[in-house]
N, C-alpha and C positions, 0 to 999 in steps of 0.2 A: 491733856490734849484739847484743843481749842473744839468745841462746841460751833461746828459753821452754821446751824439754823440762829443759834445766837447773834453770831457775828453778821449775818445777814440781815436779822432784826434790826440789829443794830444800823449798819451802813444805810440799807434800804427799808424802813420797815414796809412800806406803803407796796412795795413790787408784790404780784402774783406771784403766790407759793405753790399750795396746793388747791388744785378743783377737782371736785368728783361730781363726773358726769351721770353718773346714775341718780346719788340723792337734791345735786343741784346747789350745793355746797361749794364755795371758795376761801379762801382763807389767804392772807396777805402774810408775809412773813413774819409781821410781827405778832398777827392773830396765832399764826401757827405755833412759835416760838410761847406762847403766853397758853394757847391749849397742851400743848406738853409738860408745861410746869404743869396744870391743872391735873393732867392726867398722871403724871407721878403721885402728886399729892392724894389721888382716888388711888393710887394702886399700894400705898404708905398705907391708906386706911384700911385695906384690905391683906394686910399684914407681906406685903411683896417688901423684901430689902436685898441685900447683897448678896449675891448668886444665887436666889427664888427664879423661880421659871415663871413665868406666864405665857400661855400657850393662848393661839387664837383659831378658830375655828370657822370661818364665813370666806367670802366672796370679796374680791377686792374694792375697796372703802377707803377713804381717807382718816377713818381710825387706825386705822395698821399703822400708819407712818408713826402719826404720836406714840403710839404704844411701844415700837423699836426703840424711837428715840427717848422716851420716857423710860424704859427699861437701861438704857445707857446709861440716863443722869444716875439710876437708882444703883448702880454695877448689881442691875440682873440681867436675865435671858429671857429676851422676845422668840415664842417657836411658835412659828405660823405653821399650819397642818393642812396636810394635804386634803382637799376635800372632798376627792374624785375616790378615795380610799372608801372599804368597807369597814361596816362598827368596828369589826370582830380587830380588822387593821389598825385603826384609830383607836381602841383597846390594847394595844400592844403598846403605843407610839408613849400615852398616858399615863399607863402605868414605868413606861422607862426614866421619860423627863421628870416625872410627879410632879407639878404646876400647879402652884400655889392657889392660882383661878387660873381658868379657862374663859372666856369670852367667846361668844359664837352668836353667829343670829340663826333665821331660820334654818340654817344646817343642824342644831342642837340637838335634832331625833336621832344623829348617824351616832352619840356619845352615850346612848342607853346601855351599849354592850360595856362603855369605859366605869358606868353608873354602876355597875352591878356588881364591879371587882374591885372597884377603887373606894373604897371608905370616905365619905364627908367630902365628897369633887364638889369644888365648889366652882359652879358655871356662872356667871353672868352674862346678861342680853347686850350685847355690844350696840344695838340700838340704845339705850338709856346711858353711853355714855359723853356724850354731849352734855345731857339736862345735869348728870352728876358733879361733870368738869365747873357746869357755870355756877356751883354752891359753892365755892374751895378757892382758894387763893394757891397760885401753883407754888410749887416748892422753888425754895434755894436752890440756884442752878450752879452745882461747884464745879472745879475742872470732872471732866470725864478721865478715868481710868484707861490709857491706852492698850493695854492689855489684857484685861479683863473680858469674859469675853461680853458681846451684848446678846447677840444672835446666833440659834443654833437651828440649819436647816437640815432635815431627817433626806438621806439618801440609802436607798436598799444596797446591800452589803453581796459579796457571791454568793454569800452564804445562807442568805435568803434574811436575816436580822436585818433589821432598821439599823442605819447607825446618825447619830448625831453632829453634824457636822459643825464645832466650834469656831466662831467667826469673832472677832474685835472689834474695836473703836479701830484700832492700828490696822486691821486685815481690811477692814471695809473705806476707809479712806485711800488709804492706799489702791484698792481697786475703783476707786471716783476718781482718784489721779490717772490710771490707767485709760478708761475708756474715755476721760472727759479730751484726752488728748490724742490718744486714737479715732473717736468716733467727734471731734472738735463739737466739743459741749460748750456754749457759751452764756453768759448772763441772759440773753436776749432767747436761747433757745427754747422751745416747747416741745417737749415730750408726752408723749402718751402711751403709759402705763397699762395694759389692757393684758398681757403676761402674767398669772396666779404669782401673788407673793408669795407663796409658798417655795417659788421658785428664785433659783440665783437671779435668771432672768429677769424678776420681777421686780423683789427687793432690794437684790446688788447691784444690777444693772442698770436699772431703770430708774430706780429712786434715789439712789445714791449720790451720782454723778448729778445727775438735776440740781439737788438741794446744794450738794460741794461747791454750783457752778455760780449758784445764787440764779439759776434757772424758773422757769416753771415746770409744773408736772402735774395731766391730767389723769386721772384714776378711773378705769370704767371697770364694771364686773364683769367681762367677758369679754371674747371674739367673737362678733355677731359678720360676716363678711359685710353682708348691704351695708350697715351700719359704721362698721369701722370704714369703708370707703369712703363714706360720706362727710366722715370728720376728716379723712385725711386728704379730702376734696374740698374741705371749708375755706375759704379766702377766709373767711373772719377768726375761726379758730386758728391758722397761720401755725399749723404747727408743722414741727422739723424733723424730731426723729421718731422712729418706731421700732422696737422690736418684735420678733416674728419666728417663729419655725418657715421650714420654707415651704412647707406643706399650706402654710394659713398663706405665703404672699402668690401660693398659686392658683387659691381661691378667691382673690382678691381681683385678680386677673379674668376668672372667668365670670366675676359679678356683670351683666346685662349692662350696665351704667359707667364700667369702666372708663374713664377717660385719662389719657397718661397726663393731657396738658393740663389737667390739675392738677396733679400731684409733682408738678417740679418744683414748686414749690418748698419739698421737705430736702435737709441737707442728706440724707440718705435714708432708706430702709436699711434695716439690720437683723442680718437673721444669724440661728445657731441651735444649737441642740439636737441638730440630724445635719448627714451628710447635702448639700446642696448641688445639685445637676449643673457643670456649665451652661449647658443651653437653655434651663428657666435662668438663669444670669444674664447669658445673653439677649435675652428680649426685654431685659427690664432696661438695659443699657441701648438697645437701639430704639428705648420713647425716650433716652436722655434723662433715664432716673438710678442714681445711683443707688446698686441693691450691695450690702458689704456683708461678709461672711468673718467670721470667726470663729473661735476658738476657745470655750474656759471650762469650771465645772464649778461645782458647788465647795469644793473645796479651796479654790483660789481666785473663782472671777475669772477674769479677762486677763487670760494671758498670749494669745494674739489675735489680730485684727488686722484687716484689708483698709488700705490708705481708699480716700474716699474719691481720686483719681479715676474716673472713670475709664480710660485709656490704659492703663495700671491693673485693674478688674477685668477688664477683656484678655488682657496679656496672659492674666494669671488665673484663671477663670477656673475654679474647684481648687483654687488655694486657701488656707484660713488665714494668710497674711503674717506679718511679722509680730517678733516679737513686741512686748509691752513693755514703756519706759520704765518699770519697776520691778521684772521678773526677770531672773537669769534662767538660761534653758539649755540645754543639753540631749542627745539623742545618743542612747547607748547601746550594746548588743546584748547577747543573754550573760556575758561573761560580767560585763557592768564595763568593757572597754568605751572609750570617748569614739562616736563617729566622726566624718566630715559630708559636708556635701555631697547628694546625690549615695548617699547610705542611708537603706531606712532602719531606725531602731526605736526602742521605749524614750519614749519622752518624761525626760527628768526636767523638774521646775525647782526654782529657790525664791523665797524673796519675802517681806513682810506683810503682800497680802495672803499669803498661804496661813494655812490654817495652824494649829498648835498639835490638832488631834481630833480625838472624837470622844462624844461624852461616855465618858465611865466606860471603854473600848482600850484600854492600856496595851494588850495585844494587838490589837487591829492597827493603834496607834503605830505600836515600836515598827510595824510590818508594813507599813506606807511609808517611813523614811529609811533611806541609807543610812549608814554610819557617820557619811560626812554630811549630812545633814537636806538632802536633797529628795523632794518628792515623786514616789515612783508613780505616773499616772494611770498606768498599764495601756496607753492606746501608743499604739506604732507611728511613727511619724515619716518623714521624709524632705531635706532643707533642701533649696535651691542651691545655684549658686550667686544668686540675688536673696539669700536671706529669706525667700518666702515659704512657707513651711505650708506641707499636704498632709491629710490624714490618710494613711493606708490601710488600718486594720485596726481591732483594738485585742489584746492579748485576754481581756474579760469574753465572758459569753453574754455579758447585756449586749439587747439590741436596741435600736430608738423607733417608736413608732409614734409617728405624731408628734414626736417633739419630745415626750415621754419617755423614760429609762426604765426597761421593763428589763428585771435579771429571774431569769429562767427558774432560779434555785426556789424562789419565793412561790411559783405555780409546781412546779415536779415534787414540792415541800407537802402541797397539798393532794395533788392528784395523784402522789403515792396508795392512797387511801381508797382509789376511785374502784371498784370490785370488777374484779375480772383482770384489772390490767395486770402484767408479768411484769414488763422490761417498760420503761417513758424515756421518753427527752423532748423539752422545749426547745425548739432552735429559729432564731428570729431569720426570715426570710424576704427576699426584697419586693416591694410593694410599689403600683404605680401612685397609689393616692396618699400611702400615709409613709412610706418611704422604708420600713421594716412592719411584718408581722409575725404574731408568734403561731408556729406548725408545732403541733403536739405529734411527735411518733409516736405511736407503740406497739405491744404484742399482746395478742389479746385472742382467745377463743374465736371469741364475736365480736364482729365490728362495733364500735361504738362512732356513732353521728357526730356532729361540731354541736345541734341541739341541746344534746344529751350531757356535754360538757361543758355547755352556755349554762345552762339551769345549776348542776353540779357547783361550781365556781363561782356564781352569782356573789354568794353569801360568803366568798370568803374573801375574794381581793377585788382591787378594784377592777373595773370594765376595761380599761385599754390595756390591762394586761391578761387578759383573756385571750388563748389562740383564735385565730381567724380558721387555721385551717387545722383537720385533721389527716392523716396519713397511718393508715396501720401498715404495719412490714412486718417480714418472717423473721429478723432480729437486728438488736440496738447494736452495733456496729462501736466496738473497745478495740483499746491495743493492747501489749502482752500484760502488763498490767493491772488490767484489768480496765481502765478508765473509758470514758464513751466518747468517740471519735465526733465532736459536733460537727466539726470542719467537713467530715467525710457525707454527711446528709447534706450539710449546705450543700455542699457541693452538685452531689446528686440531685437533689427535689428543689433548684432554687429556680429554674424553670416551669413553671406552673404545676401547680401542685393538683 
């Protein structure tokens, strides 16, 4: 499979590749393409070769990049880690991948609990490797293995386990064809990477399509509102896309300095990972700024997207857009029959940016595809009959808060534990600011506070998936089966809790 930082180097080496706006770092494509060899060659030395993990640990960098793509040329596995997680989590995630090194900058204190269980972890300071890359002559850059995987991004399971999400050379190209022609990513375009690599958003979305386009792509370490305003209010930084939860473009909105007439400048904003309100849509369309919603996950990328039609997005306004020129889709009932328009059902996906599986999950694997080879997403959809497809439900009990995928089983896994409580259930519930949070029910003697279960939970998962709210009731509400009715509290307490 053709190597496109290569081929870029090549055609253009001198164009804008990567910049990181935190450490003040640029790199031209051919600098880039020439720090990648560098950075195989340091990861050769450090005994990383054909399907060794290398896991990373920090805040968004333009070391990430090399490191995926250097992990590619090597046919290993780049697994960036989430770093909003708790030790005790990131101990778990460590011990599954085993990774040959780790790399982390000042995050490296959350890897003490991974230090204590893992034998000989070998971390390195991801600051030092710059100074390491410029002793080494990068390695021989042979074809990349298109199936192989390179990258594997950890997604929580119902079941409350991490699971390993396997991704290609083939799956990740494939998804840079996808959005570069849905979201019209050009040679000339400038994106700005500000979305945790840890995320599809970050890594598949954002930096992928950039580098396929022979684009630019800025790198910062966070969402700061004031700040990201300001660059995507820059005449001289001229930059075009962004992606977003729609929680961050509506804080964006209430920045004091807002002004829309700078920002038409960008060919669109792009948001996804939680449901989008028409009506923050529509106000981003009447300053004349096109905001485009979609559709993907960690397992497949971008499998639909909103034309960037302003006129089109008002039409369709809380739709996630059609399909993507490289995924076949499908909307089926429980029986597994084929719908048509205007029926909502499970959305089945096929195509070669989809993943293969999950790491060392051979069950969970066989139990995401069909027989005929089609992936089951578990979210309920709904097609027009103009092709543009709505999200109506999802058959999982994850909710999204913040953009965030918080599954219930991972907190009720722990707060089984918590004394006193009889009967629990986590049920995400709708939110004006973060757009779901999680309500802990339970039955209990004595009240227990949301305090009481801030401090309790602290130490075991990360913070946005911590309930917001409490709710005690006289009992968890099953059907004859025994199973617990979520549906049936949504329903009840989704009105102010």
């Amino acid at each position: 499979m053709v190597d496109y930082v290569q081929m870029h180097a090549s055609l253009h080496p001198t164009r804008a590749a990567v910049t990181d706006l935190t450490f003040d770092l640029a790199w031209t494509y051919q600098e880039l393409n020439q720090f990648i060899g560098q950075t195989a060659t340091v990861l050769q030395g450090l005994g990383v070769e054909e399907g060794a993990r290398v896991a990373c640990l920090a805040k968004n960098r333009a070391e990430f990049i090399a490191l995926q793509f250097a992990c590619a040329r090597l046919g290993a596995i780049f697994v960036p880690l989430n770093w909003r997680l708790s030790g005790e989590e990131l101990s778990v995630l460590i011990q599954d991948c085993t990774p040959t090194v780790v790399y982390a900058d000042d995050l490296a204190s959350l890897l003490e609990h991974a230090k204590a269980v893992v034998a000989d972890l070998n971390i390195q300071p991801i600051d030092g490797l710059i100074a390491k890359c410029g002793l080494v002559e990068p390695a021989p850059c042979h074809p990349m293995s298109p199936d192989l995987p390179s990258l594997m991004l950890y997604t929580s399971g119902t079941t409350g386990k991490p699971k390993g999400v396997l991704l290609s050379e083939r799956n990740l190209t494939e998804n840079a064809i996808n959005f570069s022609l849905l979201g019209e990513v050009e040679g000339g375009s400038h994106l700005l990477c500000e979305s945790p690599m840890f995320h599809t958003i970050g890594m598949v979305a954002s930096v992928r399509p950039a580098l396929f386009r022979g684009a630019k792509i800025s790198v910062s370490d966070r969402f700061l509102p004031a700040r990201t305003l300001a660059r995507l209010s820059d005449a001289e930084l001229r930059l075009t896309h962004y992606f977003c939860v729609p929680q961050m473009a509506v804080m964006l909105r209430e920045e004091p300095d807002f002004n829309a007439d700078k920002l038409r400048g960008l060919t669109a904003l792009f948001t996804g990972g939680a449901p989008h309100p028409a009506a923050q849509i529509q106000d981003w369309l009447n300053d004349g700024i096109a905001i485009v919603d979609g559709y993907g996950m960690s397992e497949s990328g971008t499998v639909f997207g909103m034309p960037l039609d302003q006129t089109l997005i008002g039409q369709k306004a809380g739709c996630v857009g059609v399909s993507s020129p490289r995924v076949q889709s499908r909307l089926v009932d429980d029986e597994g029959n084929i719908l048509g328009a205007g029926c909502a059902g499970e959305l089945q996906i096929k195509g070669d940016n989809i993943t293969r599986g999950y790491w060392q999950r051979p069950e969970e694997t066989a139990k995401a595809f069909t027989e005929d080879g089609w992936f089951r997403t578990g979210d309920v959809l709904l097609r027009d009959n103009d092709g543009f497809y709505r999200v109506t439900d999802r058959k999982k009990d994850m909710y999204i808060s913040g953009g965030e995928n918080v599954y219930p089983a991972e907190v009720e896994a722990v707060l089984v534990k918590y004394p006193g409580i009889k009967e629990l259930a986590v049920v995400g519930l709708p939110d004006e600011k973060w757009g779901e949070v999680g309500c802990l029910f339970y039955v209990a003697e004595e009240a227990i506070t949301l305090v009481d279960i801030e401090a309790y939970l602290t130490e075991h998962v990360a913070r946005y998936k911590i309930p917001k709210q409490v709710q005690k009731i006289s009992a968890i509400p099953r059907n004859s089966l025994g199973k617990i009715l979520k549906h049936q509290l949504r329903d009840e307490y989704s009105v102010g809790v």
